[in-house]
C-alpha positions in Angstrom: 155.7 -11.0 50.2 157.0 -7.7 51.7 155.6 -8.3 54.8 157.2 -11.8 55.1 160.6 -9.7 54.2 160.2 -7.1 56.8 159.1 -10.3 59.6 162.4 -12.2 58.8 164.7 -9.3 58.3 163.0 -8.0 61.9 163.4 -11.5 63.5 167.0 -11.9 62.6 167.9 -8.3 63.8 166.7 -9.6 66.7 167.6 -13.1 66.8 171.6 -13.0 65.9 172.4 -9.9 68.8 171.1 -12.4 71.1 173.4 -14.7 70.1 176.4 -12.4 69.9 175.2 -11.0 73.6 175.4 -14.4 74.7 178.4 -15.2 73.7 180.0 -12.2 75.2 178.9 -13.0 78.2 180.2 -16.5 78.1 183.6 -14.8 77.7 185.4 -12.0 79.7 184.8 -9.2 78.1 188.2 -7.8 78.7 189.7 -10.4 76.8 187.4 -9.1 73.5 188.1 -5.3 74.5 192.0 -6.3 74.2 191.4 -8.0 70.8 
């Protein structure tokens, strides 16, 4: 059970900066640095 834990807390650390680096990319980052 703790191993399964660890796998998903791991994956999603990985998983959801992806999506955030994405994201950021798809949008000038000037306009986020100004928010």
């Amino acid at each position: 059970m703790r191993i399964t834990i660890k796998r998903w807390g791991n994956s999603a650390g990985m998983v959801i900066p992806n999506i955030v680096m994405k994201e950021l990319n798809l949008q000038p980052g000037r306009a986020w640095r100004r928010k």
